[in-house]
C-alpha positions in Angstrom: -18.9 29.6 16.7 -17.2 27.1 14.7 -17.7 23.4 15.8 -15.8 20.0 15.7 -17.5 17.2 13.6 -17.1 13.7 12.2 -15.6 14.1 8.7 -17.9 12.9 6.3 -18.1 11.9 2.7 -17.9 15.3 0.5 -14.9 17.0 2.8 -12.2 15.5 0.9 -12.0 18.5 -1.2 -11.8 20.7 1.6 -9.3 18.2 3.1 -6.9 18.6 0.5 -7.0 22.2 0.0 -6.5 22.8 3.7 -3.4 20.3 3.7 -1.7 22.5 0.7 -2.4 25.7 2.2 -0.4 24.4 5.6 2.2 21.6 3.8 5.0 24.2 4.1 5.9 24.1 8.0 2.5 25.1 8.3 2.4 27.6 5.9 1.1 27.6 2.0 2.5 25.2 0.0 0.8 26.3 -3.1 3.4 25.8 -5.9 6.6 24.0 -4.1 5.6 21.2 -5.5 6.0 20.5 -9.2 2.3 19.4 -8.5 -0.1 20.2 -5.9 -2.3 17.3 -5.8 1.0 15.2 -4.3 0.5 16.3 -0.6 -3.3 15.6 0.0 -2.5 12.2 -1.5 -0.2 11.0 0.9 -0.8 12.7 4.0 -4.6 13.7 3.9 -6.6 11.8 1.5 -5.8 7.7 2.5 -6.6 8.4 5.9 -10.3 9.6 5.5 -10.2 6.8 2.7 -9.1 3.6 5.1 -10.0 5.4 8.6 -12.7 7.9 8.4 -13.9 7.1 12.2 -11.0 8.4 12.9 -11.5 11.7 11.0 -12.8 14.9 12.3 -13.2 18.6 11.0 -13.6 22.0 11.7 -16.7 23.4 10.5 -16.9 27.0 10.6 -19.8 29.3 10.9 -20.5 29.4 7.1 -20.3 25.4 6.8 -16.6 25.7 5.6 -14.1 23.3 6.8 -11.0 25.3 7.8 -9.3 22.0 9.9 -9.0 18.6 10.6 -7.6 15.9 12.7 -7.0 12.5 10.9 -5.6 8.9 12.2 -4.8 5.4 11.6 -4.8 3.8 14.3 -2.4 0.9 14.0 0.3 2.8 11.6 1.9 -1.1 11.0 -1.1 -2.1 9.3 -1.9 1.5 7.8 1.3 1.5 6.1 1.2 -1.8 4.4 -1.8 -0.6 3.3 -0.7 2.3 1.9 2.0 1.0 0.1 0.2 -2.5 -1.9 -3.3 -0.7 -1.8 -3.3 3.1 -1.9 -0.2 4.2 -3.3 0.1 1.6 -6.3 -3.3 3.9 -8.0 -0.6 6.8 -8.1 2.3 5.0 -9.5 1.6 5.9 -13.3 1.5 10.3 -12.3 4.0 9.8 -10.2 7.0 7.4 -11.1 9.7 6.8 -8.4 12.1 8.9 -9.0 15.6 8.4 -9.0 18.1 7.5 -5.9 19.0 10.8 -4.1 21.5 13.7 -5.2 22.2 16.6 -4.0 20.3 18.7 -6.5 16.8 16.7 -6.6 13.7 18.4 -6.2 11.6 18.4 -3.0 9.0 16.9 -4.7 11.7 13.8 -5.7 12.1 13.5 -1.6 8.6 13.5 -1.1 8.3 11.2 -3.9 11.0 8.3 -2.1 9.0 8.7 0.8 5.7 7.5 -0.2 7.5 5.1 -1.9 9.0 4.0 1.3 6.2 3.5 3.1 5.5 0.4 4.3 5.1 -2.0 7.5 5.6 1.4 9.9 9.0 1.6 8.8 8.9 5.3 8.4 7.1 5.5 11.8 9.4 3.6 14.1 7.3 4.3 17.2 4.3 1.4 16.9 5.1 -0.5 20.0 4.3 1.9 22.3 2.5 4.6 20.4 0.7 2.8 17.6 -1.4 5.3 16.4 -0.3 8.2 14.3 -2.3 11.4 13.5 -2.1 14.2 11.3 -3.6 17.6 12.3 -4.1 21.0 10.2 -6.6 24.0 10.6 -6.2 27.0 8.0 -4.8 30.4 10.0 -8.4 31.5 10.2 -8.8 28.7 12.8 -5.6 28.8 14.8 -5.4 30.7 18.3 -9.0 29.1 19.4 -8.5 26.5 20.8 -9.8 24.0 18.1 -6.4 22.1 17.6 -6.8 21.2 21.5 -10.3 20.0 21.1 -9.1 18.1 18.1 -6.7 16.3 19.6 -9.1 15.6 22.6 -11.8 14.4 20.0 -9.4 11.9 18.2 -7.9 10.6 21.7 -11.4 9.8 22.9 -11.9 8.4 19.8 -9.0 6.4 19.9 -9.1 5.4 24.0 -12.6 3.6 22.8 -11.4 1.8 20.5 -8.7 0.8 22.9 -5.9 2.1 21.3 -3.3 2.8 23.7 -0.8 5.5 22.5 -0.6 8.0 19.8 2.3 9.7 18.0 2.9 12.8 15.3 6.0 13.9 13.9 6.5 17.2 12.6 9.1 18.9 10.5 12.3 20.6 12.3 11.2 24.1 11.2 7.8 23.9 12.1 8.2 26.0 15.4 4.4 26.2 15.9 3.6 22.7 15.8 6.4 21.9 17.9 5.6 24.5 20.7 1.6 23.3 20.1 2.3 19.5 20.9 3.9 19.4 24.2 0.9 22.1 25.5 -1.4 19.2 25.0 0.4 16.3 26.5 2.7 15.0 24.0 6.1 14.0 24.6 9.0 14.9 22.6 10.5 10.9 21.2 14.1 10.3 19.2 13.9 11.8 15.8 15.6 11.2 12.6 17.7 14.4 11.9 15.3 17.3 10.7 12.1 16.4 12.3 10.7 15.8 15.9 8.5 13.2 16.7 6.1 12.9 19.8 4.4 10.6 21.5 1.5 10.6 24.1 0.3 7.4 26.2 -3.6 6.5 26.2 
């Protein structure tokens, strides 16, 4: 029976594979990217690297990890992190690329947003939802209920360290995660055209 744990030092491997194999809308992402390694470094990797209390896997009967729930739980602060601590490492593989055309590559877009990142201002949902989360489990570990007990894991997590609110957002096309959310209590916020935010109260 698989089993929800604290991430721990060694995962980050298994972090990053699991976050290419479901960057796509939840699907595999395995060669959109002119380079793989991009999407484990912004969206995986910093959190187990600045928050790892607020990290926890799916560990399956074998010992694999086939999901995860990660957090920062004040996105202000995690942001300005990210962008004069974490990101700054990466500059040199991965120069900003050039303002916006109609014909730049998803990776460019990708690219301006980590770029962009700083004080929350891609997250405008902080004042009453200052948390933020990202959650993934491989297809292998989807229909068992482990994304709820995720979720309920993290939100314990975060209610004792007396965090009140938590939000997501999820891409326009990602129909799964967008039916998934509102099953386990979150509420649908404003979004910026082509995703859908959500936010739940702690």
């Amino acid at each position: 029976m698989p089993r929800i744990r604290p991430f721990r030092a060694g995962d980050e491997p298994a972090l990053a594979d699991i976050c290419l194999k479901t960057a796509d809308a939840g699907a595999d992402a395995t060669g959109v990217l002119q380079d793989d390694d991009l999407w484990a470094e912004i969206f995986v990797l910093p959190y187990v690297a600045r928050h790892p209390e607020f990290a926890f896997v799916v560990e399956a009967d074998d010992g694999r990890v086939a999901g995860y729930i990660v957090c920062a739980p004040d996105t202000v602060a995690f942001e300005d992190w990210f962008s004069t601590q974490w990101w700054p490492r990466h500059t040199r593989r991965w120069p900003e690329p050039a303002p916006a055309t109609e014909d730049g590559s998803r990776q460019d877009g990708i690219l301006r947003y980590a770029y962009g990142r700083r004080g929350g201002a891609t997250q405008p949902f902080g004042d009453a939802y200052p948390a933020h989360l990202h959650i993934d489990l491989l297809p292998e570990a989807q229909g068992q209920g482990l994304g709820r007990r995720l979720i309920e894991t993290l939100e314990q997590a975060l209610r004792d360290a007396g965090v009140r609110g938590v939000h997501l957002v999820a891409t326009a096309e990602n129909a799964g995660a967008i039916a998934f959310y509102p099953r386990v209590g979150f509420a649908p916020l404003p979004s910026p055209q082509g995703t859908q935010a959500f936010g739940k109260r702690l």
